[in-house]
VEXDREN-2710 file (C-alpha; in Angstrom, 1 decimal):
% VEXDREN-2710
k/r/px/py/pz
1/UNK/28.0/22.4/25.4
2/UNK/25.7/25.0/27.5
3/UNK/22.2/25.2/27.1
4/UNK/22.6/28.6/25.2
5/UNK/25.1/27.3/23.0
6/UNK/23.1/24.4/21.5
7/UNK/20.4/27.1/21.0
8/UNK/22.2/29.2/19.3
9/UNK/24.1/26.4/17.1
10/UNK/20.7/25.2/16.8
11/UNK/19.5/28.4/15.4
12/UNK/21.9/28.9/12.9
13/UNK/21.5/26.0/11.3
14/UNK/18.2/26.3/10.8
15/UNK/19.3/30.2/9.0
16/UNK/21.3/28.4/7.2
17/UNK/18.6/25.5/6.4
18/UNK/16.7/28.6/4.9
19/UNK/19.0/30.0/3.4
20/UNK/20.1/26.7/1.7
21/UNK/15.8/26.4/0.9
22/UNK/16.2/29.9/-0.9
23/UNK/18.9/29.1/-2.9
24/UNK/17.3/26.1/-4.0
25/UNK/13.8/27.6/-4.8
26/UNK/15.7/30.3/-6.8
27/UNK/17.9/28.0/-9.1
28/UNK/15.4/25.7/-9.8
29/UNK/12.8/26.5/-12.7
30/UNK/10.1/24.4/-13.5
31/UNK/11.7/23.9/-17.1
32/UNK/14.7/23.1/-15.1
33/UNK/13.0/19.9/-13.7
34/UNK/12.3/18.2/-16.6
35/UNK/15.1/16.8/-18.9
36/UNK/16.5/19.6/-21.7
37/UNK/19.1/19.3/-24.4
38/UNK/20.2/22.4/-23.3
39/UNK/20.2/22.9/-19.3
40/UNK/21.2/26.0/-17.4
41/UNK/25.0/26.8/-16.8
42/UNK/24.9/26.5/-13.2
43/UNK/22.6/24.0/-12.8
44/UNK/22.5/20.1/-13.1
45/UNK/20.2/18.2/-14.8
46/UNK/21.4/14.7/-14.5
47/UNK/19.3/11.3/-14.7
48/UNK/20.4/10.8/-11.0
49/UNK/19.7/14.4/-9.9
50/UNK/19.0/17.9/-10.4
51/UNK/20.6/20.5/-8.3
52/UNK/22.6/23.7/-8.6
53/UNK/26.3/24.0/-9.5
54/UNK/28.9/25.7/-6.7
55/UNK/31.7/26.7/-7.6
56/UNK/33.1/26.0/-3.6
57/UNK/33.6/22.7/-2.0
58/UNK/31.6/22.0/1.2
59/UNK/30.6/19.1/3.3
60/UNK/26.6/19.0/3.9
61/UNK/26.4/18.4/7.7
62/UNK/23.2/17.1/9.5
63/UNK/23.3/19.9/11.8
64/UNK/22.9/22.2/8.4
65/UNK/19.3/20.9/8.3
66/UNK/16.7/22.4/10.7
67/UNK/14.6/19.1/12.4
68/UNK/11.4/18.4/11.2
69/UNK/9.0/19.8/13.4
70/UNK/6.6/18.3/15.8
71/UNK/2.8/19.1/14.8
72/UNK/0.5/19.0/17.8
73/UNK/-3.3/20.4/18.5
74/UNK/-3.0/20.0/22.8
75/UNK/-0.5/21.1/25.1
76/UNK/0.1/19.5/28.1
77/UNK/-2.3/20.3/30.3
78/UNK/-5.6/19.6/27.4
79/UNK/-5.7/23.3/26.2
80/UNK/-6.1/23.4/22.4
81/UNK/-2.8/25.4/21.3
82/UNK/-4.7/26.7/18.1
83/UNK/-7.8/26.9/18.1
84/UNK/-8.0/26.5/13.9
85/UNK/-6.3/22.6/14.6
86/UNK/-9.5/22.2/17.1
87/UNK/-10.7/19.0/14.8
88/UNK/-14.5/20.1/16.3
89/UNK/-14.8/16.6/17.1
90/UNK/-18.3/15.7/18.9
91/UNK/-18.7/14.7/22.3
92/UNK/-19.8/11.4/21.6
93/UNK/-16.6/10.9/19.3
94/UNK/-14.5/11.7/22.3
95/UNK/-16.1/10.1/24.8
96/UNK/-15.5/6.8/22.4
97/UNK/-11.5/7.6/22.0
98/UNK/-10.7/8.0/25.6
99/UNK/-13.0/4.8/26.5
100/UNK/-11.1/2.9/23.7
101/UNK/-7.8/4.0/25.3
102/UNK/-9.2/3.5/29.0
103/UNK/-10.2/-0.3/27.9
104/UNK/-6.9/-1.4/26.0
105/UNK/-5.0/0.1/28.8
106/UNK/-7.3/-2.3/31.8
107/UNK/-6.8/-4.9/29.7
108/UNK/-3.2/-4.9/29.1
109/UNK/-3.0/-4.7/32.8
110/UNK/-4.5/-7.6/33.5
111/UNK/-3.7/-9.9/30.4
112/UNK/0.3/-8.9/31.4
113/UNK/-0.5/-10.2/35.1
114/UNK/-2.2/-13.3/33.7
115/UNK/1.2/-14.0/32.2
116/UNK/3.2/-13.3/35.3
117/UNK/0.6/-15.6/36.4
118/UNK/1.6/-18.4/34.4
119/UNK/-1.9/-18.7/32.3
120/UNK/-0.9/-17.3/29.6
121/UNK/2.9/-17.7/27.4
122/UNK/3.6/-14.0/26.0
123/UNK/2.8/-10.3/26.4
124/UNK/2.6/-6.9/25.3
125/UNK/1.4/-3.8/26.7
126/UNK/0.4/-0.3/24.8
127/UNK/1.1/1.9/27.9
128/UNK/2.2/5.5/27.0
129/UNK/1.1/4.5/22.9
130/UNK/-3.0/4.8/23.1
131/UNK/-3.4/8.1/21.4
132/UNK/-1.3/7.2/18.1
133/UNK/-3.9/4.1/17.8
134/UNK/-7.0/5.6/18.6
135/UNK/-6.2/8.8/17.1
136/UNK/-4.9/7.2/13.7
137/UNK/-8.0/4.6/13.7
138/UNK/-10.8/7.1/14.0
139/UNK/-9.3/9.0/11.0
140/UNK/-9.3/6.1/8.4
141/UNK/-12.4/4.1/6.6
142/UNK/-12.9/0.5/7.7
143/UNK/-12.4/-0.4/4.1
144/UNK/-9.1/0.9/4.6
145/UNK/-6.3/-2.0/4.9
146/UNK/-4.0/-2.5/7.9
147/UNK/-0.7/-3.9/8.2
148/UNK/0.2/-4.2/12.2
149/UNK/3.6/-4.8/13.9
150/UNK/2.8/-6.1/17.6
151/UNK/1.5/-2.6/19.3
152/UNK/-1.5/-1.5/18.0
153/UNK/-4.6/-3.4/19.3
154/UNK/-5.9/-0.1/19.7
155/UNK/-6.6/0.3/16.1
156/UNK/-8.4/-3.3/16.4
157/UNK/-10.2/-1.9/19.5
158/UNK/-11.7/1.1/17.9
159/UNK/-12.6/-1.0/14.7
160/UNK/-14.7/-3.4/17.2
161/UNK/-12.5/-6.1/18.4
162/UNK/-14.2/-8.0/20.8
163/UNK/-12.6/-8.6/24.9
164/UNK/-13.2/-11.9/23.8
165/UNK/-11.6/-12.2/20.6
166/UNK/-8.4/-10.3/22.5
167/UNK/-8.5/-13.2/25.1
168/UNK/-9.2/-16.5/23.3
169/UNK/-6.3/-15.3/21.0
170/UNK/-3.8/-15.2/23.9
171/UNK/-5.1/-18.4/24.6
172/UNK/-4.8/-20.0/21.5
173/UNK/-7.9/-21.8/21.7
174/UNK/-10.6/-23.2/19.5
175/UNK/-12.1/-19.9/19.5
176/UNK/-9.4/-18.1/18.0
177/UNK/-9.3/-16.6/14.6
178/UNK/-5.6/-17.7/13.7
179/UNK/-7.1/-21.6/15.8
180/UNK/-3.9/-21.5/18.0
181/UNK/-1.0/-21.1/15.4
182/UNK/0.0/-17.5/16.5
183/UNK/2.1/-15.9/19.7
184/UNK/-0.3/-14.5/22.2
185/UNK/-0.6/-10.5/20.8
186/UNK/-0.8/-11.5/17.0
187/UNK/-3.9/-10.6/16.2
188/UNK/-5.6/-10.5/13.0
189/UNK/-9.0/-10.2/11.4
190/UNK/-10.5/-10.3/8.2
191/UNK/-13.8/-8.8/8.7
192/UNK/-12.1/-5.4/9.9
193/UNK/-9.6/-5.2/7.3
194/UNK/-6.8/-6.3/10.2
195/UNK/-3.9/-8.3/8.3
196/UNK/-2.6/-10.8/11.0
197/UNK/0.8/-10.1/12.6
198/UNK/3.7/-12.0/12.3
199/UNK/6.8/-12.0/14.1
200/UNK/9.8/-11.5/12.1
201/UNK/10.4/-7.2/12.2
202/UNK/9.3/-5.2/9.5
203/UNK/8.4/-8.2/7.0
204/UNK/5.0/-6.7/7.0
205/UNK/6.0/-2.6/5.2
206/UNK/6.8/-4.5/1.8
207/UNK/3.8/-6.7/1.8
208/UNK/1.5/-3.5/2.6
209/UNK/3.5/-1.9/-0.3
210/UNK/2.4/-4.4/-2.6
211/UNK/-1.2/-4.2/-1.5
212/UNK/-1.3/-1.1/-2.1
213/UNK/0.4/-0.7/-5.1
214/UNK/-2.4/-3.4/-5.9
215/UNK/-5.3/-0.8/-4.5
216/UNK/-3.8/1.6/-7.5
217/UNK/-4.7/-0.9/-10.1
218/UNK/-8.3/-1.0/-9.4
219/UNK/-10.3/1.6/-11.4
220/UNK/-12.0/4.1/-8.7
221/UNK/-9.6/2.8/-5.7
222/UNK/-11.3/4.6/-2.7
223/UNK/-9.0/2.7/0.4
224/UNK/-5.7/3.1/0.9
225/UNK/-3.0/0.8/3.3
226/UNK/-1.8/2.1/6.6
227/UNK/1.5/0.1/7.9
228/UNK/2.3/0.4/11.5
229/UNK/6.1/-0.2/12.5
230/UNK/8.4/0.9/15.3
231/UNK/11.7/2.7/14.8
232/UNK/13.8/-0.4/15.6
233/UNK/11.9/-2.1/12.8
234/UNK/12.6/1.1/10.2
235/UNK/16.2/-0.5/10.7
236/UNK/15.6/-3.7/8.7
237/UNK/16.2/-4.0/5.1
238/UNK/13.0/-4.9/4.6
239/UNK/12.4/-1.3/6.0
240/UNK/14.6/0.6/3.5
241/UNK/12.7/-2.0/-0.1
242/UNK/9.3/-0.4/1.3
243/UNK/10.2/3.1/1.4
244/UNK/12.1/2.8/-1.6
245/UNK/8.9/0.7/-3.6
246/UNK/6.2/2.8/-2.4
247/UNK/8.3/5.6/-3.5
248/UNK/9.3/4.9/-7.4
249/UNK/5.7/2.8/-7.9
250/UNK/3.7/5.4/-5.9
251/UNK/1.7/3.6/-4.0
252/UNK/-1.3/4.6/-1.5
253/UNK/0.4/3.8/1.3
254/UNK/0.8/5.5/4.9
255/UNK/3.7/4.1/6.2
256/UNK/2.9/4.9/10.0
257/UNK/6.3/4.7/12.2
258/UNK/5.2/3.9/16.2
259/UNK/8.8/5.7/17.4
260/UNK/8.4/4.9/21.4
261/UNK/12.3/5.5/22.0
262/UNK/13.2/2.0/22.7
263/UNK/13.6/-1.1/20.0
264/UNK/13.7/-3.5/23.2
265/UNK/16.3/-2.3/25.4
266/UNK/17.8/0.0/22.2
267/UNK/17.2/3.7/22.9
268/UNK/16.4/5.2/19.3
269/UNK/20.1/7.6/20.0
270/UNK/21.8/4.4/19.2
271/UNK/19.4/3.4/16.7
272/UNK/20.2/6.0/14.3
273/UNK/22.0/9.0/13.8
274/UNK/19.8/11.2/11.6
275/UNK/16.8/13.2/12.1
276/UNK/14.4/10.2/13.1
277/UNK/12.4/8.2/11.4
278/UNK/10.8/11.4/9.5
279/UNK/13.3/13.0/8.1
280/UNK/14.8/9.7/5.8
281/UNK/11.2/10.4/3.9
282/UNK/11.6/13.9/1.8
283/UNK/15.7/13.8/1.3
284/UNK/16.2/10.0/1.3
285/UNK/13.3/8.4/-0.5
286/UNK/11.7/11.7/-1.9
287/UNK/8.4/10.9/-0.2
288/UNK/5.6/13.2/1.6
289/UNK/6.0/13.7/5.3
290/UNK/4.3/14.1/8.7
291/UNK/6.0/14.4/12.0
292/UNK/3.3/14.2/15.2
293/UNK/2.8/13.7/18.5
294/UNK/1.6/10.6/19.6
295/UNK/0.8/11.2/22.8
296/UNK/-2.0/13.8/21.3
297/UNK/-5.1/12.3/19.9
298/UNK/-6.2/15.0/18.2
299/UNK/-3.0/15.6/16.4
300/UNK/-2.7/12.1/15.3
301/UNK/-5.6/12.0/13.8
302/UNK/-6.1/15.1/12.0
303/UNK/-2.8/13.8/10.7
304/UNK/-4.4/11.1/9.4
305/UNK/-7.1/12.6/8.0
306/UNK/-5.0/14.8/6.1
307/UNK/-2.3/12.2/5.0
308/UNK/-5.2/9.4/4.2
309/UNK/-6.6/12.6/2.1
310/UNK/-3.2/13.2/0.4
311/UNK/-2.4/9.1/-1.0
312/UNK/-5.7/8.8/-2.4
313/UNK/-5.4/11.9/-4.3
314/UNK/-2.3/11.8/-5.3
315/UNK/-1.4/8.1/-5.5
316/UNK/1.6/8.5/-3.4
317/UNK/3.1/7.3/-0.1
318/UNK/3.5/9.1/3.2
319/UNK/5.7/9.0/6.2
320/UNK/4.1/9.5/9.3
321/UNK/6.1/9.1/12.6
322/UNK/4.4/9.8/15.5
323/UNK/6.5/10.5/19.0
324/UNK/5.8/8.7/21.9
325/UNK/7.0/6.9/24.9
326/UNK/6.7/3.5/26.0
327/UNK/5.9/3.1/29.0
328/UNK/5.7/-0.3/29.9
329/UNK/8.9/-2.8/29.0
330/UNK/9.2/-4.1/25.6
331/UNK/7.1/-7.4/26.6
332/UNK/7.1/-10.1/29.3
333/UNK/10.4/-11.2/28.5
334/UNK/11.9/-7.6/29.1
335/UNK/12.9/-5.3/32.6
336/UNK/12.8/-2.0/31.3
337/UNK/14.5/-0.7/34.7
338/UNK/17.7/-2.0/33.8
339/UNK/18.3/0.2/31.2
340/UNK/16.4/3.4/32.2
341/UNK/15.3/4.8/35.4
342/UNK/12.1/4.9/37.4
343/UNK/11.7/8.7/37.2
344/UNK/12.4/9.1/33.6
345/UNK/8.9/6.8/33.0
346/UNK/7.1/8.6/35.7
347/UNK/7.2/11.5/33.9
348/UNK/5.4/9.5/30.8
349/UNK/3.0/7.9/32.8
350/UNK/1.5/10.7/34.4
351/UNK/1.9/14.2/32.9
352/UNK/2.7/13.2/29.2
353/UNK/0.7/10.5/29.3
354/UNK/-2.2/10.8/26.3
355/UNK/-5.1/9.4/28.1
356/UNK/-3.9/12.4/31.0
357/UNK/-4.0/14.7/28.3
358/UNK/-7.3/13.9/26.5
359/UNK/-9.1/13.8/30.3
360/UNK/-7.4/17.4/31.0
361/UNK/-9.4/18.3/27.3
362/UNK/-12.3/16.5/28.4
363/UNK/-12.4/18.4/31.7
364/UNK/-12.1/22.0/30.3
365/UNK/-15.5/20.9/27.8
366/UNK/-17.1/20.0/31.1
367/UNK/-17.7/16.6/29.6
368/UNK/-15.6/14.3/31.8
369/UNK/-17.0/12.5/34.5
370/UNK/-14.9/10.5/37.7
371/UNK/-17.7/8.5/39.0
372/UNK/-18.6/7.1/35.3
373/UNK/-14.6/6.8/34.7
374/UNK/-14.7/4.6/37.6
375/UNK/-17.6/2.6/37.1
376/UNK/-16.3/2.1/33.4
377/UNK/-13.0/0.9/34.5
378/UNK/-14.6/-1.9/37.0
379/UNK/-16.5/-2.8/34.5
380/UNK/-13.8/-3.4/31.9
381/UNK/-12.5/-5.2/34.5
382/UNK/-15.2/-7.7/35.3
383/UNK/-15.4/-8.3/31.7
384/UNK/-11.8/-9.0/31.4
385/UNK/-11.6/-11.2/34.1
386/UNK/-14.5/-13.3/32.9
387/UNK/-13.6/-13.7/29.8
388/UNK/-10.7/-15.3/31.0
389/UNK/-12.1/-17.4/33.1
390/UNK/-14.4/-18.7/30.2
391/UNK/-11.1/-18.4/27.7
392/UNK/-8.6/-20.8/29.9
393/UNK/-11.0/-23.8/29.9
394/UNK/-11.6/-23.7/26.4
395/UNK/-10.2/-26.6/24.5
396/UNK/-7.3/-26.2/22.2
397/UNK/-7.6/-27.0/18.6
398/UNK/-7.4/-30.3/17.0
399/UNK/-3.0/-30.9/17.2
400/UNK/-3.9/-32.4/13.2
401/UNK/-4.8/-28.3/12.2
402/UNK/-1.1/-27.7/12.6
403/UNK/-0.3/-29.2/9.3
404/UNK/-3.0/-26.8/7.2
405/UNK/-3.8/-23.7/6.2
406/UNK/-0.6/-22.6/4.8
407/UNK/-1.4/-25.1/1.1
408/UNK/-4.5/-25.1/-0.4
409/UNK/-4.0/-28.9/-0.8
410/UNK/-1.4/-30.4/1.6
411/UNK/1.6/-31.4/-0.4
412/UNK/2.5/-35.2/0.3
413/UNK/5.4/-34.6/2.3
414/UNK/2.9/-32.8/5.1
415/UNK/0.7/-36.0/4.7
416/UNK/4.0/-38.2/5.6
417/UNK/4.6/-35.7/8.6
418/UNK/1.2/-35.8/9.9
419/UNK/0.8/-39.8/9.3
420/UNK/4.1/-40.1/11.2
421/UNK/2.8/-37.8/14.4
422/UNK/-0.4/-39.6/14.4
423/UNK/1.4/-42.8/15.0
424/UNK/3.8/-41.3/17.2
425/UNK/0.8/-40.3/19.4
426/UNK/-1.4/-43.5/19.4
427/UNK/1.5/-45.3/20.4
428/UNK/2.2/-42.6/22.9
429/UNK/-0.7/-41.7/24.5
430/UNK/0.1/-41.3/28.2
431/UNK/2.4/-39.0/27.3
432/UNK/0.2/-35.9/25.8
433/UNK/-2.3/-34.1/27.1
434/UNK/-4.8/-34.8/24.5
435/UNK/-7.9/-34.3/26.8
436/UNK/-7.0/-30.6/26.3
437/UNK/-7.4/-30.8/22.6
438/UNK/-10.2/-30.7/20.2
439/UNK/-11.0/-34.1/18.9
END
C-alpha cells in the first residue's frame, strides 16, 4: 500500500473513530450508566456491559480505532513544541537530569566491558532508555514505592544510588545489599523505597498491585506504587491479573510500560497485534491512560506528575507506556546485529537519542557547557573505574548466608542441607576457594 493510501485509510478511520465517539456520547445518559428496571429501548444496560443497540451487523476492526497519541514537550532538535508543556523546570533541576543520564550511561559502558572482560557474570545497559527514568523519577516523592523489572537504575540513580552500591552489587560481595544472592543488575534498596528485582518477567506488576491496593487501606495514603515493565513482559499472565486487579480493586498504581521495541530479539510487531501497550488500558481493562515519549524528559515527567496526581486522587490505576528504543542489545548474552541493522540504531543513538535531545534544550537556554560535559564524564569515569578496582577484591559473603534470609527461623530441613555442605566442605577443602569468602 502507497504512502498516500495508508494516510488516507489512516484518516478515515480515525473519522470514523469520531464518529463511533459521537454516537456513543449521544446514546449514553448518565441515568443510563447506572442499573434501571426500566432501560432505554435502544440501549443496553447489562451487568457485563452497557452500550447502544444497532439494528446492522458489523465487525469492529482495529483499524476503526484512531491510535492513541504520542504526548511530547521537545522536538527533535530541544525546541519546546508548546510552550504551555514548558514544565519551567530550573536550571539546577536540569542540570541534575542530564548528569544523572550522562553518569548511568558511563557506567553502563564500562560495567558492560568489565563483563566482556571476564570480572564480572552478567549485564545490562540503559542506552537509548535514560529520559523515561530520569524523567519519571524526578516526578514522583521518595515515599513513593517502586517495583523494577531490570532497566531502570536510572530511577535508583536519581533517588541517590551510590557508584558503589551499583558496583559491589555486580560483584556480589560482602558489601552488597542483597550479600551476593542476586544476578549482577538486580538491584534493590530499602532506604529509597527500591523493591529488589527478581528475574522471572513480570512477577513483580501483581505484587506492586497488592502494595498498593495495601497503600489504599491506610487512612490519609499520600504515596502511591510505580511498576516499571517492558512490553515483552506485558505478555505474561502475570501481566494481564495486574491490569485486571488494579482495575476492579482500584488501586494507586502507575503501571509504567518501558516499550523499547525489542523483548530480547522479539520486535514488539510480533509481540502483539493491537495498539501497543497503551491502548489494552481504556477498552480492555477500563483503566486511565498515558501514551509518551520516552526519549523526552520533559514529557515523561510531566506525565508523571500528572498521572502520580490522578491515582492519589482518585484511587485508581494508570497506564503509562512510554516509547523508546533500545539501543544497546538486550544484555551480555544477546547480539542485537543479528536481528536488526547497524543504521536502524544509529539513528537512535544519535538524533533521537534523549540525552541529544535534552543537550540541544540545554544549548538553546545557554546553560550547557562542553568543557564541564567533559570534565564530568572523566570524572565519572575515574570513579567507576576505582570503584571497581576496590569492588573485585572484596571478599564474598560467608557460603553459610546462602541458606537464610528467605525464613525467619530456618526450617530443619535447611539445617540438614547446610550441616551436610559444611561437611562436604571440611572434608573437601582443596577443592573451594574459600580464601575468597567471608569467614
Amino acid at each position: 500500500m502507497s504512502f498516500l493510501r495508508k494516510s488516507m485509510h489512516w484518516m478515515g478511520a480515525v473519522a470514523r473513530q469520531r464518529q463511533h465517539l459521537k454516537v456513543i456520547r449521544g446514546a449514553i445518559s448518565t441515568a443510563a450508566r447506572d442499573y434501571s428496571s426500566e432501560p432505554p429501548n435502544d440501549f443496553g444496560n447489562f451487568p457485563g456491559a452497557k452500550a447502544p443497540f444497532v439494528s446492522k451487523l458489523n465487525l469492529i476492526h482495529p483499524e476503526d480505532y484512531a491510535p492513541i497519541p504520542i504526548y511530547r514537550v521537545m522536538d527533535q532538535d530541544g525546541f519546546i513544541a508548546d510552550e504551555s508543556q514548558d514544565p519551567q523546570l530550573s536550571r539546577e533541576v536540569v542540570e541534575k537530569m542530564f548528569r544523572d543520564m550522562l553518569l548511568l550511561n558511563t557506567m553502563d559502558k564500562i560495567l558492560y566491558e568489565s563483563q566482556r572482560q571476564g570480572r564480572i557474570s552478567f549485564y545490562m545497559t540503559n542506552f537509548g532508555e535514560e529520559a523515561s527514568h530520569i524523567g519519571s523519577a524526578a516526578a514522583l516523592e521518595m515515599r513513593d514505592l517502586i517495583y523494577g523489572q531490570y532497566r531502570e537504575a536510572g530511577v535508583l540513580v536519581w533517588r541517590g544510588f551510590r557508584i558503589d552500591q551499583f558496583i559491589d552489587q555486580c560483584y556480589g560481595n560482602v558489601d552488597d545489599l542483597g550479600r551476593g544472592k542476586q544476578m549482577p543488575v538486580h538491584y534493590g534498596s530499602r532506604e529509597l523505597n527500591f523493591v529488589t528485582i527478581s528475574s522471572p518477567l513480570s512477577t513483580q506488576m501483581p505484587q506492586a498491585v497488592g502494595a498498593a491496593y495495601a497503600m489504599k487501606m491506610k487512612p490519609d495514603n499520600d504515596a502511591c506504587v510505580v511498576c516499571y515493565f517492558g512490553e515483552g513482559a506485558a505478555s505474561e499472565g502475570d501481566a494481564h491479573a495486574a491490569f485486571n486487579f488494579a482495575a476492579t480493586l482500584g488501586c494507586p498504581v502507575i503501571l509504567f510500560c518501558r516499550n523499547n521495541g525489542f523483548a530480547i530479539s522479539t520486535p514488539s510487531n510480533e509481540q502483539y497485534r493491537g495498539d501497543g501497550i497503551a491502548g489494552r488500558g481504556p477498552m480492555g481493562y477500563g483503566i486511565a491512560t498515558i501514551r509518551v515519549d520516552g526519549t523526552d524528559v520533559f514529557a515523561v515527567y510531566n506525565a508523571m506528575k500528572a498521572a502520580r496526581e490522578y491515582v492519589l486522587k482518585e484511587n485508581k490505576p494508570v497506564v503509562f507506556e512510554a516509547l523508546a528504543y533500545r539501543v544497546g542489545h538486550h544484555s551480555t548474552s544477546d547480539d542485537s546485529t543479528a536481528y536488526r541493522s547497524a543504521e536502524e540504531i544509529e539513528v537512535w543513538n544519535s538524533v533521537e537519542h534523549p540525552i541529544s535531545k535534552l543537550k540541544r534544550y540545554m544549548v538553546h537556554k545557554g546553560w550547557f557547557d562542553e568543557t564541564e560535559e567533559t570534565e564530568f564524564i572523566k570524572d565519572i569515569r575515574k570513579q567507576v573505574l576505582k570503584q571497581i578496582a576496590v569492588s573485585e577484591k572484596k571478599l564474598k559473603p560467608n557460603w553459610r548466608e546462602m541458606f537464610e534470609d528467605v525464613y525467619d527461623e530456618i526450617p530443619e530441613h535447611l539445617v540438614e542441607q547446610r550441616e551436610e555442605l559444611e561437611r562436604h566442605i571440611g572434608a573437601h577443602k582443596d577443592c573451594y576457594p574459600l580464601k575468597n569468602f567471608e569467614k
